[in-house]
C-alpha positions as CSV (number, residue, x, y, z in Angstrom):
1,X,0.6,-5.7,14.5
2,X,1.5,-9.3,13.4
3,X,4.9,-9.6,11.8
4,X,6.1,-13.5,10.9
5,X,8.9,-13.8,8.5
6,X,8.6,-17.2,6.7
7,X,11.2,-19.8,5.4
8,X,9.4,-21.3,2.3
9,X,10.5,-23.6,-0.3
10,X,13.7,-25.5,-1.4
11,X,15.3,-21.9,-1.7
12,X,14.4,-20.8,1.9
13,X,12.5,-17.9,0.4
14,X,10.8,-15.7,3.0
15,X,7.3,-14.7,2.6
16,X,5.5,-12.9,5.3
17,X,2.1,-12.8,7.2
18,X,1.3,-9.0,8.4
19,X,-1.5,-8.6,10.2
20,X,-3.6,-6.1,12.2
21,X,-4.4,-8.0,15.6
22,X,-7.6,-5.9,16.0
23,X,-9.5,-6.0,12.7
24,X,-7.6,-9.8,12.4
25,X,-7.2,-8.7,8.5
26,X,-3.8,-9.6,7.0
27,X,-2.0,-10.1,3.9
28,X,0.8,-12.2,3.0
29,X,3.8,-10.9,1.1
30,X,5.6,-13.2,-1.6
31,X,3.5,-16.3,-2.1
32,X,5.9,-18.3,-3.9
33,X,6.1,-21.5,-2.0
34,X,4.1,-23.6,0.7
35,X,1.0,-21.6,1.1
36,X,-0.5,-24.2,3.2
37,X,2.0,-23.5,6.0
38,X,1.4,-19.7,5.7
39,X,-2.7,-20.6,5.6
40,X,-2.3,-22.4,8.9
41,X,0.3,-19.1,10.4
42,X,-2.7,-17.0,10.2
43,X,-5.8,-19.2,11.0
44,X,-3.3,-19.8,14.3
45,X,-3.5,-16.4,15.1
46,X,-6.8,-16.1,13.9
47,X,-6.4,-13.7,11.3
48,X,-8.5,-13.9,7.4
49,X,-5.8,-13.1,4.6
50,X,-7.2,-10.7,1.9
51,X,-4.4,-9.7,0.3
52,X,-1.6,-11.1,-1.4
53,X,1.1,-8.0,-2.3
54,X,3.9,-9.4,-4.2
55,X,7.7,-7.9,-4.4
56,X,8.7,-8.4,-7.8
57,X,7.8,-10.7,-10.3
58,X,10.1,-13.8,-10.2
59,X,8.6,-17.4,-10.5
60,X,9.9,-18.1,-6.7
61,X,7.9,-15.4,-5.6
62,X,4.6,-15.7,-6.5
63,X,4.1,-19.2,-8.6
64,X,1.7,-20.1,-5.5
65,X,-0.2,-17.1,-6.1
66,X,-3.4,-18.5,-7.9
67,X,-3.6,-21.0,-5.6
68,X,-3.5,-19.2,-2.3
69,X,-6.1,-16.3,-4.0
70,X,-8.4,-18.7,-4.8
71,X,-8.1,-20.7,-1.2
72,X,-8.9,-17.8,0.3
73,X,-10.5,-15.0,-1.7
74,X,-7.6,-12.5,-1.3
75,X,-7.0,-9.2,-3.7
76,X,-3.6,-9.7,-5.4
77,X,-1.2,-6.2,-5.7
78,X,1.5,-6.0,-7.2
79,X,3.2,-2.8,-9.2
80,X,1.9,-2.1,-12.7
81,X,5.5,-2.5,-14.5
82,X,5.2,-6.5,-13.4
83,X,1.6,-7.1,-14.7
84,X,2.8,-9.0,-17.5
85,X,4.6,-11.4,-16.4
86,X,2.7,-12.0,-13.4
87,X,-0.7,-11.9,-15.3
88,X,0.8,-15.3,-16.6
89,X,0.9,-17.2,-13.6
90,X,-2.9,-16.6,-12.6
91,X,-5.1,-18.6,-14.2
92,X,-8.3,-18.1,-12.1
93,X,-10.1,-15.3,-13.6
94,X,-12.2,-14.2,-10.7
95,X,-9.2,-12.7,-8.5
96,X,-9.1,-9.5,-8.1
97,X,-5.9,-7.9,-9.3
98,X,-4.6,-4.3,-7.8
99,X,-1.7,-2.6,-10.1
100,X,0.1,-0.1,-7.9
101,X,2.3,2.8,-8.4
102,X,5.0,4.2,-6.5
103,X,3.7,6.0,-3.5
104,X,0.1,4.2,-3.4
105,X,-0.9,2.7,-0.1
106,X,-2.3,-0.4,0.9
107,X,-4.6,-0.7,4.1
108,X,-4.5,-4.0,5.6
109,X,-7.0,-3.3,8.6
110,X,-5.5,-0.7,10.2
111,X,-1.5,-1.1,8.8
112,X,-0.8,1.3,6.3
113,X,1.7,-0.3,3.9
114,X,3.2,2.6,1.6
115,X,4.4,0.9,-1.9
116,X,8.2,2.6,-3.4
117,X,9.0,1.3,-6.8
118,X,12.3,0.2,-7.1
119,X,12.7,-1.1,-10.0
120,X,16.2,-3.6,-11.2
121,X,15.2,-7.0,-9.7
122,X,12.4,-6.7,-11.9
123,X,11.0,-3.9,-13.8
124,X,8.4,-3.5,-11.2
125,X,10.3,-4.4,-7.9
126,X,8.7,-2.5,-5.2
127,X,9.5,-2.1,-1.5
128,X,7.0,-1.8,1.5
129,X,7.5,0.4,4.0
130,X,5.1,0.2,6.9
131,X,5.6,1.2,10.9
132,X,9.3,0.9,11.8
133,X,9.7,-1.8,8.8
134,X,11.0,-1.8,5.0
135,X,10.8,-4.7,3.0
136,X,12.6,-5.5,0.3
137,X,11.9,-7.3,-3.2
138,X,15.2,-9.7,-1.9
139,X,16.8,-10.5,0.7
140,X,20.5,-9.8,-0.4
C-alpha cells in the first residue's frame, strides 16, 4: 500500500494519497488545497486517482474538490449527512457523487477503506479505518 500524508495550503492541512501499488488505483482524502501537488504525488508513483473521499464538510477540506474530479475523472464520497453543504462546492455536473453511511466500504484497488460516522466536526464527519490506520475528520 501507498500511504503519503500531505501538508497543503496556508493552514498546513493534510490530505492524503492512498494507494494500492498493484492495481496502481488510489484516492486522495481531503482535497482542500493544492491539488496539483497531490496530482504530481501520484503520477510519481504511478498511480491513477479515482476517488476523492472527503472527511467532513468544511471549506478547507474539500474547496478543491471540483477541480481535482474534473482533472482526473475521480468518484467523490463523502457521508450522506454532509451532502448539502458539499453539493455546493461542485459545480461540474458530470462527477460522480457516492453518499455513504456508517459501516459502508470503499475499495480502492485492493484497500478496503471501512467508513465510521462520527459526527460533531460536522454533521457527517466520518473516519476511515483501513489496515493498521484510522483517520480522522481533524487532526487535533
Amino acid at each position: 500500500m501507498f500511504f503519503k500524508q500531505v501538508k497543503v495550503g496556508t493552514m498546513q492541512n493534510f490530505s492524503y494519497v492512498v494507494g494500492d501499488e498493484k492495481t496502481k488505483e488510489c484516492a486522495v482524502i481531503d482535497a482542500g488545497w493544492e491539488i496539483d501537488k497531490l496530482i504530481n504525488i501520484a503520477e510519481k508513483e504511478h498511480l491513477k486517482i479515482s476517488k476523492i473521499i472527503l472527511t467532513h464538510s468544511h471549506y478547507d477540506h474539500i474547496q478543491k474538490t471540483d477541480e481535482l474530479a474534473s482533472k482526473t475523472n475521480a468518484a467523490v464520497y463523502f457521508h450522506e449527512d454532509d451532502f448539502n453543504e458539499i453539493k455546493k462546492t461542485i459545480k461540474n455536473p458530470n462527477i460522480k457523487i457516492v453518499k455513504l453511511k456508517n459501516n459502508d466500504e470503499i475499495k480502492v484497488g485492493n484497500i478496503k477503506i471501512k467508513i465510521i460516522h462520527t459526527p460533531g466536526h460536522s454533521p457527517g464527519a466520518i473516519c476511515l479505518l483501513f489496515e493498521n490506520k484510522i483517520m480522522t475528520d481533524r487532526k487535533n
